[in-house]
C-alpha positions as a Markdown table, in Angstrom:
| # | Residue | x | y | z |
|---|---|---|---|---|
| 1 | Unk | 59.4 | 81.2 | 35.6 |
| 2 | Unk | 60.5 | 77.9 | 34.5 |
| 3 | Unk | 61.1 | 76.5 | 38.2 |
| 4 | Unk | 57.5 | 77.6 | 38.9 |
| 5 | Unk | 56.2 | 76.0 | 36.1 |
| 6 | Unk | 58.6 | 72.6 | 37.0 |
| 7 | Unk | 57.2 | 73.0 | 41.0 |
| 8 | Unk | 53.5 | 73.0 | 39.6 |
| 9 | Unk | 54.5 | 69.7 | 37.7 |
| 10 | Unk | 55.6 | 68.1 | 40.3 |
| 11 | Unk | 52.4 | 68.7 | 42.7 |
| 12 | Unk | 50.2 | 68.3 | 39.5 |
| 13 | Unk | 51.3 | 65.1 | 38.8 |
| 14 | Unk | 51.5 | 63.7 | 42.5 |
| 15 | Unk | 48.0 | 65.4 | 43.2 |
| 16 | Unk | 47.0 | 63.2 | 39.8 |
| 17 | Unk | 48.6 | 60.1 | 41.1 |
| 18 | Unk | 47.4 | 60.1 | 44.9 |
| 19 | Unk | 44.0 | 61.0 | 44.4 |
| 20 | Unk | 43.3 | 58.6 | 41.2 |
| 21 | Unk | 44.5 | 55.9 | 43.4 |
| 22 | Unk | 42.0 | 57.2 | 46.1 |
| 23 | Unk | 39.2 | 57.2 | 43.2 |
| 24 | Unk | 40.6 | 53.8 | 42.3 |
| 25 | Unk | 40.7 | 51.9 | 45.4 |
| 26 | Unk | 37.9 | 53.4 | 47.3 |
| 27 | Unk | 36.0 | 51.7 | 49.9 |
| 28 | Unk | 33.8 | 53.4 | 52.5 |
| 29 | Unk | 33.3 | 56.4 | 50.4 |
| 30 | Unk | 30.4 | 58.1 | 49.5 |
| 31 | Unk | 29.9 | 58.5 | 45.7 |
| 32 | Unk | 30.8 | 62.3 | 46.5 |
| 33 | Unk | 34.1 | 61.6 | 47.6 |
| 34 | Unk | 34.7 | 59.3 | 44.6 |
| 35 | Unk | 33.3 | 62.0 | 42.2 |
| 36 | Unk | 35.6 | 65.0 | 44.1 |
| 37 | Unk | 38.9 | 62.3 | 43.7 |
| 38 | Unk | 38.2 | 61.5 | 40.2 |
| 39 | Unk | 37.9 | 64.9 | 39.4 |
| 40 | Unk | 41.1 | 66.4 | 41.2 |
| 41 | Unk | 42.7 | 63.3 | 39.6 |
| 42 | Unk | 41.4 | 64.6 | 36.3 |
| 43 | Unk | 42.9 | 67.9 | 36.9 |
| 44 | Unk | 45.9 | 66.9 | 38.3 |
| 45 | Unk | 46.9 | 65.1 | 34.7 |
| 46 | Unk | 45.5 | 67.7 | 32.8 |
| 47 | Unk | 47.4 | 70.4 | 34.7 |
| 48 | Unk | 51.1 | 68.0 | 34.7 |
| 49 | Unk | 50.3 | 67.0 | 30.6 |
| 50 | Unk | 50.2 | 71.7 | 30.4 |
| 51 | Unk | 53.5 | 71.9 | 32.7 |
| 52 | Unk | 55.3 | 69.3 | 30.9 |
| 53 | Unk | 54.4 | 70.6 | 27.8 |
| 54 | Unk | 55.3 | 74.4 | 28.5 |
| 55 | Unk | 58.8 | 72.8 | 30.3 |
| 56 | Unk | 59.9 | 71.1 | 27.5 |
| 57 | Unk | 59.2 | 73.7 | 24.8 |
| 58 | Unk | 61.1 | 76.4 | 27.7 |
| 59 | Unk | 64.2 | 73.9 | 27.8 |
| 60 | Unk | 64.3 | 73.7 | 23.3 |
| 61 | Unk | 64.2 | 77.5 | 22.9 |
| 62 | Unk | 66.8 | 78.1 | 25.7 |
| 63 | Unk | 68.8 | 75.7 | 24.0 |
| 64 | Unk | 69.4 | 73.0 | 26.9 |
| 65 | Unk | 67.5 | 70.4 | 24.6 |
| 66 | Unk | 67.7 | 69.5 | 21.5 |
| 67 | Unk | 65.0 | 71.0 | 19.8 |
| 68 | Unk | 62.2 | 68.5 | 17.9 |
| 69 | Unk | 62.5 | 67.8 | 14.2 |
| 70 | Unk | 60.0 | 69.5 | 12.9 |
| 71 | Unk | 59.3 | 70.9 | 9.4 |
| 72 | Unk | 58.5 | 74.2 | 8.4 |
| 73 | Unk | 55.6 | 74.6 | 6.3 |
| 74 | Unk | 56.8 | 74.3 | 2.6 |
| 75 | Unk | 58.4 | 71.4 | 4.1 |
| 76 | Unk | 55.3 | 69.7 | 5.4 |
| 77 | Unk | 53.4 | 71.2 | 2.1 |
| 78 | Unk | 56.2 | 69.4 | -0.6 |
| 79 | Unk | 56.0 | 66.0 | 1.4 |
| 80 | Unk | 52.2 | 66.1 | 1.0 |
| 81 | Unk | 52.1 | 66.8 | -2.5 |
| 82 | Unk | 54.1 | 63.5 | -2.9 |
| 83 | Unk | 51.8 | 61.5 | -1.1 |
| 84 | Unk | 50.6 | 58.5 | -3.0 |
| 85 | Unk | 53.5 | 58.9 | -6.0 |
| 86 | Unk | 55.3 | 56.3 | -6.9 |
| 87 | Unk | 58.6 | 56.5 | -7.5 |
């Protein structure tokens, strides 16, 4: 599953990059054509920004990654009770 998600990454994010530059640069093209680029560009990043996201939280539970600090909950909740005390 992961090398699916990695291969829809890769065409996401080159299907975001070639056709914004298309919307971009644009000359001779109908406002449709612009519209239909800017929109599969628009997909394109939203599509890579959900690979990359699923990738990396597939490579911290499989352990190949160090996972993110993060805090748990009572962690979070303690920290935010001291906010604003001075020491």
């Amino acid at each position: 599953m992961t090398k699916a998600i990695a291969i829809i990454n890769v065409i996401a994010w080159a299907g975001f990059w070639s056709f914004g530059y298309l919307a971009l640069t644009a000359e001779g093209f109908t406002e449709t054509q612009i519209v239909t680029a800017a929109l599969l560009a628009a997909f394109g990043l939203i599509t890579g920004i959900i690979a990359y996201l699923r990738l990396v939280r597939g490579s911290e539970r499989s352990g190949y990654a160090r996972p993110s600090k993060r805090r748990t909950r009572e962690q979070r909740d303690a920290a935010q009770a001291q906010w604003g005390q001075v020491e």
